[in-house]
RONU-852044 format. One line per 2 residues: their letters; for each residue x, y, z of C-alpha. Coordinates in Angstrom, 3 decimals, decimal comma, padded with zeros to 6 digits. Layout:
# residues N
a> X/Y/Z  ... .
# end
This chain:
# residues 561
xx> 000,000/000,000/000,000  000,915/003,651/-001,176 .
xx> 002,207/005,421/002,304  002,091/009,072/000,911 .
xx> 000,522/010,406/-001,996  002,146/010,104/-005,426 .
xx> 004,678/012,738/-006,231  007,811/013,064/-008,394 .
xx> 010,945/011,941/-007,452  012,405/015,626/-006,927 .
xx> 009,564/017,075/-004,630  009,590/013,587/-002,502 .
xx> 013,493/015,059/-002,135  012,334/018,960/-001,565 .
xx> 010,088/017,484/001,424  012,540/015,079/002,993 .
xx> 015,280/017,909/003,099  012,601/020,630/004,388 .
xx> 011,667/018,030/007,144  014,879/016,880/008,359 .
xx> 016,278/020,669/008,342  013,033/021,966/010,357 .
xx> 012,294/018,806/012,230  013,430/020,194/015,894 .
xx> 013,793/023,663/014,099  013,631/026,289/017,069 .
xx> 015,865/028,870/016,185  015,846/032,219/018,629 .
xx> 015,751/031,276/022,622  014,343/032,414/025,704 .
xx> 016,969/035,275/026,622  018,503/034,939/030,297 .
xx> 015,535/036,951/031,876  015,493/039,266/034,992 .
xx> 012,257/038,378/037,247  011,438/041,020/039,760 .
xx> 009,784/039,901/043,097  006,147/039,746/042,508 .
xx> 005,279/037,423/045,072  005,421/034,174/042,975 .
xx> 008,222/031,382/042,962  009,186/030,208/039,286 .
xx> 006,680/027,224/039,565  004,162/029,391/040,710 .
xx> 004,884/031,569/037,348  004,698/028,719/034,799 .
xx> 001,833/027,411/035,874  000,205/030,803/035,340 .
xx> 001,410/031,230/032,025  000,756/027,086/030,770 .
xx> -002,733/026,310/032,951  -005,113/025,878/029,812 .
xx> -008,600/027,563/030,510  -010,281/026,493/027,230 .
xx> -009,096/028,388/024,510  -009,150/026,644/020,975 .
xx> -006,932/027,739/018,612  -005,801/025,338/016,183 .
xx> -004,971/021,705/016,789  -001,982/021,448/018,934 .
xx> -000,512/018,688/016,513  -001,439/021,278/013,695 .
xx> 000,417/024,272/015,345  003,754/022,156/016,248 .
xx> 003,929/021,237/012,719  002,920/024,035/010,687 .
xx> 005,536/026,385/008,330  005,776/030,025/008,052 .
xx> 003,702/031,194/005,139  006,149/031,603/003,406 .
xx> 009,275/029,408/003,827  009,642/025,846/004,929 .
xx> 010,438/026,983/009,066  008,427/026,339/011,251 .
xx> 005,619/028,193/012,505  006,067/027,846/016,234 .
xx> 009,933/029,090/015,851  010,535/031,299/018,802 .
xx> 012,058/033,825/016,392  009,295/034,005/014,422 .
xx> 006,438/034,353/017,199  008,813/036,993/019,032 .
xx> 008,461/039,320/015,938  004,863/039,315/017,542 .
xx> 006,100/040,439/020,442  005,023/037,122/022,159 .
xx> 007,876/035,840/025,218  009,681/033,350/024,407 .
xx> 010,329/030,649/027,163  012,287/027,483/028,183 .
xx> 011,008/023,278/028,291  009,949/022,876/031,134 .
xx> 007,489/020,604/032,774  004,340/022,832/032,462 .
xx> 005,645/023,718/028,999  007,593/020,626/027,232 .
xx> 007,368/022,056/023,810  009,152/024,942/024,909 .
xx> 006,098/027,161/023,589  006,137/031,027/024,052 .
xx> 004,414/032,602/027,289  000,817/031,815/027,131 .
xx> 000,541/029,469/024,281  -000,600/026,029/025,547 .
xx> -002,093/022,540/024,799  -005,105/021,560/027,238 .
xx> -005,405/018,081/028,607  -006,404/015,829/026,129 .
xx> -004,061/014,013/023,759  -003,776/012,737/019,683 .
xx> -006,020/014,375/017,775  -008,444/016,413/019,473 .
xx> -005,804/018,155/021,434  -006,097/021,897/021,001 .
xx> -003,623/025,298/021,489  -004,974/028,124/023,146 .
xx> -003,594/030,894/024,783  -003,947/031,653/028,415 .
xx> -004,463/035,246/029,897  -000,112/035,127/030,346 .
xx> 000,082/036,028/026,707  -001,805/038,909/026,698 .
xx> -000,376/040,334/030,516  002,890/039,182/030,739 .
xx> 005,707/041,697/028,697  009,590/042,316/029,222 .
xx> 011,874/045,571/028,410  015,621/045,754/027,918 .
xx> 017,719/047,582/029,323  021,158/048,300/029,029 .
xx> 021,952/044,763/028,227  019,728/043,043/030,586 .
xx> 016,297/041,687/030,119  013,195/042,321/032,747 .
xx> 010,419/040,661/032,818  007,434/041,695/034,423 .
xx> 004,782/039,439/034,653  000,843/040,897/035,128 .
xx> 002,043/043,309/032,986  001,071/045,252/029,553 .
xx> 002,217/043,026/027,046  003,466/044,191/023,269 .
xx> 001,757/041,646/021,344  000,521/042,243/017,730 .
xx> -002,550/039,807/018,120  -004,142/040,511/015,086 .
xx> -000,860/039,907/012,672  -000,256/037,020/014,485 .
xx> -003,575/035,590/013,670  -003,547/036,684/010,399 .
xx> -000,442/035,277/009,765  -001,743/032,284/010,983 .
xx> -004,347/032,305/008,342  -001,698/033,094/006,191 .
xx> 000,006/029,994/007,027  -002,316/027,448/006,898 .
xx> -003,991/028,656/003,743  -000,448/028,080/002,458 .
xx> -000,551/024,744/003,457  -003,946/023,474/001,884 .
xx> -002,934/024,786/-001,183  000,932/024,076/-001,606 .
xx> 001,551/020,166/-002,191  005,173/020,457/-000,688 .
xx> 004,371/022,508/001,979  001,572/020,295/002,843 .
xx> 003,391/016,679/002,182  006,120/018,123/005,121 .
xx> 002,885/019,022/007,394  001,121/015,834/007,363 .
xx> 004,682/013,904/007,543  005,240/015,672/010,759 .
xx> 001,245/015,214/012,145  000,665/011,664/011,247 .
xx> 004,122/010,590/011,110  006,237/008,367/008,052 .
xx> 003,871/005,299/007,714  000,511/007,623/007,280 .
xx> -001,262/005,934/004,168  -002,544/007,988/001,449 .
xx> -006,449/007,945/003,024  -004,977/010,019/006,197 .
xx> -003,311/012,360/004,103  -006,767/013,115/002,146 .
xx> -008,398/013,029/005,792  -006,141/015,403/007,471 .
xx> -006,449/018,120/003,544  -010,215/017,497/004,398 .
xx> -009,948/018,427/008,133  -007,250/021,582/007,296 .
xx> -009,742/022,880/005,014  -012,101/023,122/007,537 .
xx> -010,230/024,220/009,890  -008,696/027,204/007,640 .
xx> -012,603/027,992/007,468  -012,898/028,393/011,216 .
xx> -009,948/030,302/011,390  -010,599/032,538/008,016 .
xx> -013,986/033,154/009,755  -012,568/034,922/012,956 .
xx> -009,969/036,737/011,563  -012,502/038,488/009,560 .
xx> -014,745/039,655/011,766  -011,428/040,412/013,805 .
xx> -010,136/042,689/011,745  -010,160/046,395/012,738 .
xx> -011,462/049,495/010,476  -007,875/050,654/011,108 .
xx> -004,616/048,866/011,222  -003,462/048,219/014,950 .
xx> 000,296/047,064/016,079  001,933/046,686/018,739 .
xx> 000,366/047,242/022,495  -003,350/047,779/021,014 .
xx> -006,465/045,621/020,159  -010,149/045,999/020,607 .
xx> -010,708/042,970/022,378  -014,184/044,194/023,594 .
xx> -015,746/044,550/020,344  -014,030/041,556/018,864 .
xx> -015,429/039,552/022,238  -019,157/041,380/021,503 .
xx> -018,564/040,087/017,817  -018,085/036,529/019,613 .
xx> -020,729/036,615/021,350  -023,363/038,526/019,527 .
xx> -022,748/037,100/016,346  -021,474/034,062/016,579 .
xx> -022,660/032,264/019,901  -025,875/033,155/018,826 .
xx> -025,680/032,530/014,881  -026,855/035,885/014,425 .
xx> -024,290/037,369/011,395  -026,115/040,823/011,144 .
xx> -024,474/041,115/015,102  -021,277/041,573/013,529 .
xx> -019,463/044,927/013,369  -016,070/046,050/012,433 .
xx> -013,899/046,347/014,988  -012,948/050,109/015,151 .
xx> -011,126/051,088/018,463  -008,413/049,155/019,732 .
xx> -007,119/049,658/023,512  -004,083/049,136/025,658 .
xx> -003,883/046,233/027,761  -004,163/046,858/031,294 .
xx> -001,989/045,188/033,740  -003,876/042,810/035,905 .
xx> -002,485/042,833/039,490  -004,901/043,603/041,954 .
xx> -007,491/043,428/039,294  -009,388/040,806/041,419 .
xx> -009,507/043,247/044,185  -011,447/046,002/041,964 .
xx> -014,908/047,038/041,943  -014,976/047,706/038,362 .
xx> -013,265/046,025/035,525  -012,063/046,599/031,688 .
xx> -011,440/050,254/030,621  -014,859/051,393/030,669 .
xx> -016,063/049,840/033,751  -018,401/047,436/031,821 .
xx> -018,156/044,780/034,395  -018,307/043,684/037,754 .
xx> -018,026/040,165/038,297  -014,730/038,267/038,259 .
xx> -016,147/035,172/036,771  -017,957/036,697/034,394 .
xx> -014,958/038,681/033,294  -013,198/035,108/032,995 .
xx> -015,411/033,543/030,477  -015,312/036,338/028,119 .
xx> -011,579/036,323/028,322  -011,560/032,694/027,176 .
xx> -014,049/033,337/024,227  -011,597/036,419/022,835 .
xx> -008,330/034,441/023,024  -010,134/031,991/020,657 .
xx> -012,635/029,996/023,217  -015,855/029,097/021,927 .
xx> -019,683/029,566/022,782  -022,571/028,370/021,980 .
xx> -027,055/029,149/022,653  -028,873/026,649/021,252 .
xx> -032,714/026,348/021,458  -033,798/023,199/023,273 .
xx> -037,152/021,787/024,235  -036,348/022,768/028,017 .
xx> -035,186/026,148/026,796  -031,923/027,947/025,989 .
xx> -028,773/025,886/026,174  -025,485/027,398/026,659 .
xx> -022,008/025,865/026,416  -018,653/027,463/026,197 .
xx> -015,268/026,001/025,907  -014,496/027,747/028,954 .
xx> -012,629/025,980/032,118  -014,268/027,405/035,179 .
xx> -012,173/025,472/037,421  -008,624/026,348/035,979 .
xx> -009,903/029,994/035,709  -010,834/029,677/039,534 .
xx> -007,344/028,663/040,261  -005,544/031,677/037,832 .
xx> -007,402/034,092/039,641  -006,197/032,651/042,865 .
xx> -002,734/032,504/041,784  -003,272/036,230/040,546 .
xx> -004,217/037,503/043,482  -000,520/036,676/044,973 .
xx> 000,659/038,524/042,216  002,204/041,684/043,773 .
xx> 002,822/045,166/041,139  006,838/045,448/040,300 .
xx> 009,156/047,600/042,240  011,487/050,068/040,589 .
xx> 014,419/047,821/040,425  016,828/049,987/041,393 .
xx> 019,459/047,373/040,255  019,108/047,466/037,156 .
xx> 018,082/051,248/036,359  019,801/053,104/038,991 .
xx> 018,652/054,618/042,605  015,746/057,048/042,929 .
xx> 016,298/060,479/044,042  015,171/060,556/047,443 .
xx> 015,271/065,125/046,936  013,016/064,415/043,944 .
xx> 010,800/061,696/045,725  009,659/063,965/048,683 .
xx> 008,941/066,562/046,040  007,328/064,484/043,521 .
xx> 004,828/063,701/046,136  004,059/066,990/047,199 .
xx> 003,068/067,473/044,248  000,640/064,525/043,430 .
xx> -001,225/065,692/046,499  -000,931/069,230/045,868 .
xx> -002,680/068,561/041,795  -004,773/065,899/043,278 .
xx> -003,735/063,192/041,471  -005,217/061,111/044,250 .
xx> -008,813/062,226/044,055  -008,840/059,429/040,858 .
xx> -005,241/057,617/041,787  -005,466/056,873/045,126 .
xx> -001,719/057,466/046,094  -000,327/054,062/048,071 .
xx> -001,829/051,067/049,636  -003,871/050,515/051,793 .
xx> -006,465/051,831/048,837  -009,973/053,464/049,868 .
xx> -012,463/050,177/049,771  -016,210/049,899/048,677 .
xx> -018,825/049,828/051,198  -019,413/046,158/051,996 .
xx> -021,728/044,545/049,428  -024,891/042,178/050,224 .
xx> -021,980/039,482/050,790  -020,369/041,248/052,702 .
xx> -017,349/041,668/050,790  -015,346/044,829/050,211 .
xx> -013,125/045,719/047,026  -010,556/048,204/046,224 .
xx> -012,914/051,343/044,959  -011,911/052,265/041,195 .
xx> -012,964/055,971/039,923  -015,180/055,713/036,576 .
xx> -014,735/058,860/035,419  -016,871/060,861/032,862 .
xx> -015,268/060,383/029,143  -016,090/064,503/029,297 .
xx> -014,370/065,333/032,467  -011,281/063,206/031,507 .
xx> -011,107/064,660/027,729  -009,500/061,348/026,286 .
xx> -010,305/060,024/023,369  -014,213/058,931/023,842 .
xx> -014,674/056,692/020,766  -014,021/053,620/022,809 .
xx> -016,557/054,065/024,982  -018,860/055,838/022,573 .
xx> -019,277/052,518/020,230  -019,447/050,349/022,775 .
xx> -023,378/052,119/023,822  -023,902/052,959/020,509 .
xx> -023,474/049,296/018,528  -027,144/047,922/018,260 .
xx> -027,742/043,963/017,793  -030,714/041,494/016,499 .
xx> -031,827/039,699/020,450  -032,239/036,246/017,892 .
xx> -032,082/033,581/019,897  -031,723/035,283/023,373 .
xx> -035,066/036,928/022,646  -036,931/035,101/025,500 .
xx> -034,363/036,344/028,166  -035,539/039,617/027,479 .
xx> -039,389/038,441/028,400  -040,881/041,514/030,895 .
xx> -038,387/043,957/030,008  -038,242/047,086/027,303 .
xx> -036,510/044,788/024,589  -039,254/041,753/025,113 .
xx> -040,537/042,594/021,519  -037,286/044,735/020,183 .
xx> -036,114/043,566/016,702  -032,553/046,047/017,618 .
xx> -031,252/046,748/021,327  -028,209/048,073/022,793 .
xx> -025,281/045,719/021,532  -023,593/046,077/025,255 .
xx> -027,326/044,927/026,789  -027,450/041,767/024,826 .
xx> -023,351/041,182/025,516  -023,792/041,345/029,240 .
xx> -026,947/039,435/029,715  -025,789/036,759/027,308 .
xx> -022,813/036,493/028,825  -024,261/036,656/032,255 .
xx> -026,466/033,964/030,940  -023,679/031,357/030,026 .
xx> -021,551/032,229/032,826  -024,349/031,093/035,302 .
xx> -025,043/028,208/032,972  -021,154/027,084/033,282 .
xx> -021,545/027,657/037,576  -024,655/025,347/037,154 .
xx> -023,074/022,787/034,622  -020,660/022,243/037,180 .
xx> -022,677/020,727/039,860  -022,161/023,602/042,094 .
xx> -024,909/023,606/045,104  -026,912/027,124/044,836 .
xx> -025,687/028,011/048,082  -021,901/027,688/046,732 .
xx> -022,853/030,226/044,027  -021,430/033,344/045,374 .
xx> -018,302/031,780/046,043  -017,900/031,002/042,386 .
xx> -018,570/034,252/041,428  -016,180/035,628/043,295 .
xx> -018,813/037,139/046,058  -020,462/039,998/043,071 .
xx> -023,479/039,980/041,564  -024,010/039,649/038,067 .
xx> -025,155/042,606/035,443  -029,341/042,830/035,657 .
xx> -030,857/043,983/032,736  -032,380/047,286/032,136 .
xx> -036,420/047,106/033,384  -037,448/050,664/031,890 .
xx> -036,104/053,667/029,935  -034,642/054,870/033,089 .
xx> -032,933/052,491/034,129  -030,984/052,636/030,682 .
xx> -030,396/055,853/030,250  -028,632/055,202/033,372 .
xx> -027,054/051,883/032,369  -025,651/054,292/028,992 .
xx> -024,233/056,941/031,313  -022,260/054,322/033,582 .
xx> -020,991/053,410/030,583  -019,657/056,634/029,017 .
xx> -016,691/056,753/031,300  -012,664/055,513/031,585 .
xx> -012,019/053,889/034,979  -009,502/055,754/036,999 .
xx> -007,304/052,590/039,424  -004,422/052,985/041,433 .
xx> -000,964/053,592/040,027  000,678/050,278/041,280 .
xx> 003,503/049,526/039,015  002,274/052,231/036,411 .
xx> 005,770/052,399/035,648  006,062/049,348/033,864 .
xx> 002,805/049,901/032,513  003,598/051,921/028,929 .
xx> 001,768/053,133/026,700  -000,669/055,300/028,313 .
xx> -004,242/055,977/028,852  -006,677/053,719/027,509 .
xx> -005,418/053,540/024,135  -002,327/053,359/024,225 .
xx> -001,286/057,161/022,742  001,049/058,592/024,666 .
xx> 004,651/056,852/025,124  005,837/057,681/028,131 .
xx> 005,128/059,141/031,394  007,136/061,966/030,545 .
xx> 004,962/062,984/027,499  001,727/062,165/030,040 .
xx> 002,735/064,894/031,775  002,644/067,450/029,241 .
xx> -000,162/069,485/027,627  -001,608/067,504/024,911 .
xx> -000,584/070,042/022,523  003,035/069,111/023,853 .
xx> 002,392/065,606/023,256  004,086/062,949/020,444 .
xx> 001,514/063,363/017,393  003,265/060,201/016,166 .
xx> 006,116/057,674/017,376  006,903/054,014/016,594 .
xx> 006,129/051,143/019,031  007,400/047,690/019,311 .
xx> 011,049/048,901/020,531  011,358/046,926/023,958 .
xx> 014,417/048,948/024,579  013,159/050,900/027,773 .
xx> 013,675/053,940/028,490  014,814/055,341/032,384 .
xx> 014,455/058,837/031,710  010,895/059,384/030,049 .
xx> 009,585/056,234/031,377  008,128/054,056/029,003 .
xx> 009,968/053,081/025,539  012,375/054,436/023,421 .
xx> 010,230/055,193/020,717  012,355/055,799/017,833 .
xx> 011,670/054,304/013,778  013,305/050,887/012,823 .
xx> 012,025/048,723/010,716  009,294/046,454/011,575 .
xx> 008,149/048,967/013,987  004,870/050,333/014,398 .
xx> 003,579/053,444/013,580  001,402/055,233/016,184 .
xx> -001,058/058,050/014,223  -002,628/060,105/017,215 .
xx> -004,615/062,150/014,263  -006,950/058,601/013,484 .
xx> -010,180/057,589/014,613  -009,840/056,310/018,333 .
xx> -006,337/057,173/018,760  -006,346/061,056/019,761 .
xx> -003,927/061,909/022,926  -006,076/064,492/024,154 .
xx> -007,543/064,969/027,434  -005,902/063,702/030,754 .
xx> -004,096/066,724/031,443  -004,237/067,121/035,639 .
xx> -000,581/067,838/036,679  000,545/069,173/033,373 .
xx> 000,461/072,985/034,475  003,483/072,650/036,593 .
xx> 007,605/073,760/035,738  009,876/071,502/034,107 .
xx> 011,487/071,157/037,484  008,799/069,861/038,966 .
xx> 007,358/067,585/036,129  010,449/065,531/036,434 .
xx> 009,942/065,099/040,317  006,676/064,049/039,833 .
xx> 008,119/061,365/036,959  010,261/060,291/040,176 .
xx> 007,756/059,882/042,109  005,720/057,900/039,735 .
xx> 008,584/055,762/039,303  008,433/054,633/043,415 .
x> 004,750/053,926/042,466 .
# end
């Protein structure tokens, strides 16, 4: 019996050489890294950044083997997926393949193993400096998510459609003595596959170019679950403004969570970060009712966010980038109290705390402030209220409210409730007692849905702000504001007018002075255009009415934060 398909003597060659060369192909390596002291011990670390929670990718066999669109290396060389801006990171035992940060197989083995990414790849970055490399885990990472997945379309497109390039994928998936009926199984089950994938990175893909540091995961996530969790394809909207992501430490401790203070329950929060680092979801109609299934691991998620909140916020390491000026500190925080900086940053822990809720539980109080007090760019928050959606098959959740009979309702209505909807559905699925509920939603309630005009008109205004959180580790935390348009702390502290109009991410070269990165053009660098839609650096200009002198005390300051 035929073992591979029939090809000529001098592409059988091409393959063989291609395979043996690429094989064990890993070229780049995880650098010698600094870690700072964050509270967690290295095993403590991995297993943050390689627990799987239920993202689906691609098939892990798929992913190991796959080329570069276009060469014969591999996909998964460390190389490649740093020009991503992804970490790259040793074998070890939660991570055998030697996988980036964040990139991980989940339990199950042979063929219906899937990659996902974990929360690590999206909050875990590194800087250099001066020779040495820092990394700083919980914090704002660099990535390029949508190039990567496109380029992962890229790739396996490339591969359905390229006999060579697809010969050397199946050798390495289904090994030398694969007959010629796997090979036409596995073409069969790419195909489909490159659907899936061609699918979501089309509805991913923003009105304007992103890069490095920014995505609009929100609208991509009310994509997911709007359109297609509920097989409604009018849901879908082009994603149009793309934020920074926020360092997570503490973040279980907050009242209020994402950039516009959309949500309030940890669990809740969870799921949806599954679904938009490629999870999946699912309501079906059922003769009982609404079913709802997600890909989703509540229990792993349960044990993140445990091993998150031991995550501490990174010190100035003086180390490595030199003392702090102890003149410059006392001044520097004269001044934050004198410009009241802490009215929306409350200055150092122990943080100002909630009233206790109906559970009795108290959280570090975040500040949502107005998007027209603040003066930043209000796009983000603007299109998040304004997107509309088709209820579909939700419609019966909506029974006794002012959408029962609505063919359109707010987009961020039907996103919370449906979410709210499968998260409780997951609790439930789980065998969890009623009276254990609270504990697995982290002691919060869960979003209620509008019961008269009121109510959302008041629901819309919550939602037309930017939420204000302590400074821990803001530091490490560049760029700034919500959408990532200012550099540096420096340039924060300027009058907008004062501020870079344009300046190159990617560059993990950091810089001690200004405080963020150096900022500089080289090539494969991306370009930062304040002047487009969503990415203004206005607004946010408490503090910036102050001498040079005392600006750069204030930057000291902010350093010790």
């Amino acid at each position: 019996m035929r073992t591979i398909p029939k090809m000529s003597v001098g592409t059988r060659v091409r393959v063989l050489v291609a395979v043996l060369l690429c094989i064990t192909a890993n070229s780049g390596r995880a650098d010698d890294v600094t870690f700072l002291d964050q509270g967690w011990d290295d095993d403590t670390r991995q297993q943050f950044y390689y627990t799987p929670q239920g993202s689906e990718l691609i098939r892990y066999s798929w992913f190991i083997a796959l080329e570069q669109p276009d060469c014969a290396c591999l996909f998964r060389d460390n190389a490649y997926l740093t020009s991503f801006k992804f970490l790259p990171n040793s074998p070890n035992k939660h991570n055998p393949d030697g996988l980036p940060v964040g990139f991980v197989g989940d339990a199950t083995t042979g063929k219906d193993r899937w990659l996902g990414l974990t929360c690590a790849a999206c909050h875990t970055t590194q800087f250099t400096y001066r020779g040495k490399t820092v990394r700083v885990d919980g914090g704002t990472t660099l990535a390029d998510m949508i190039a990567f997945q496109q380029a992962l379309v890229d790739a396996v497109r490339a591969t359905v459609k390229q006999e060579d390039k697809f010969c050397r994928f199946a050798w390495r998936v289904l090994g030398p003595t694969a007959t010629a009926a796997q090979f036409a199984e596995l073409r069969a089950e790419l195909k489909e596959g490159l659907a899936g994938l061609a699918d979501w990175a089309a509805h991913s893909r923003p009105a304007i170019a992103t890069g490095f540091g920014n995505w609009d995961a929100v609208n991509i996530l009310l994509n997911q679950i709007n359109g297609a969790a509920l097989g409604e394809p009018a849901n879908y909207r082009t994603p149009q403004v793309p934020v920074s992501y926020p360092s997570i430490w503490r973040s279980n401790q907050m009242d209020k969570l994402l950039w516009n203070a959309s949500v309030e329950n940890m669990t809740l929060r969870s799921v949806g970060e599954v679904i938009i680092v490629f999870g999946k979801a699912k309501v079906t109609a059922t003769d009982k009712g609404l079913s709802m299934k997600s890909t989703a691991d509540l229990r792993a998620l349960r044990s993140l966010y445990e091993t998150v909140d031991g995550l501490s916020s990174p010190r100035w390491p003086e180390h490595i980038m030199g003392a702090l000026d102890p003149d410059k500190l006392a001044l520097g925080a004269k001044i934050y109290d004198r410009e009241g900086c802490a009215a929306c940053h409350a200055n150092k822990h122990p943080y100002p705390m909630t009233e206790p809720n109906r559970f009795g539980k108290e959280f570090i109080k975040v500040y949502p402030t107005p998007i027209g007090q603040v003066g930043t760019d209000p796009n983000y928050a603007m299109y998040f209220v304004q997107r509309t959606a088709k209820p579909g098959i939700m419609a019966p959740a909506f029974k006794g409210s002012p959408f029962e009979k609505a063919d359109n309702l707010p987009a961020a209505v039907l996103f919370l409730g449906t979410l709210a909807h499968l998260t409780m559905s997951e609790v439930a699925a789980l065998g969890v007692p009623e009276s254990d509920y609270p504990e697995w939603l982290g002691y919060r309630d869960m979003p209620t849905l509008p019961k008269n005009e009121a109510e959302l008109n008041a629901l819309v205004q919550s939602l037309l702000v930017y939420k204000a959180a302590p400074l821990e580790g803001v530091w490490s935390s560049a760029p700034y504001l919500h959408n990532a348009s200012v550099p540096t702390l420096y340039d924060l502290l300027l009058p907008a007018d004062q501020r870079p109009k344009t300046f190159t991410l990617g560059n993990r070269e950091y810089d001690a002075k200004c405080v963020g990165y150096q900022t500089g053009d080289f090539a494969g660098g991306y370009r930062f255009d304040t002047s487009q839609r969503g990415f203004s650096n206005a607004g946010h200009e408490y503090g910036t009415k102050i001498t040079d002198e005392e600006r750069w005390a204030l930057l000291e300051y902010l350093k010790s934060m």
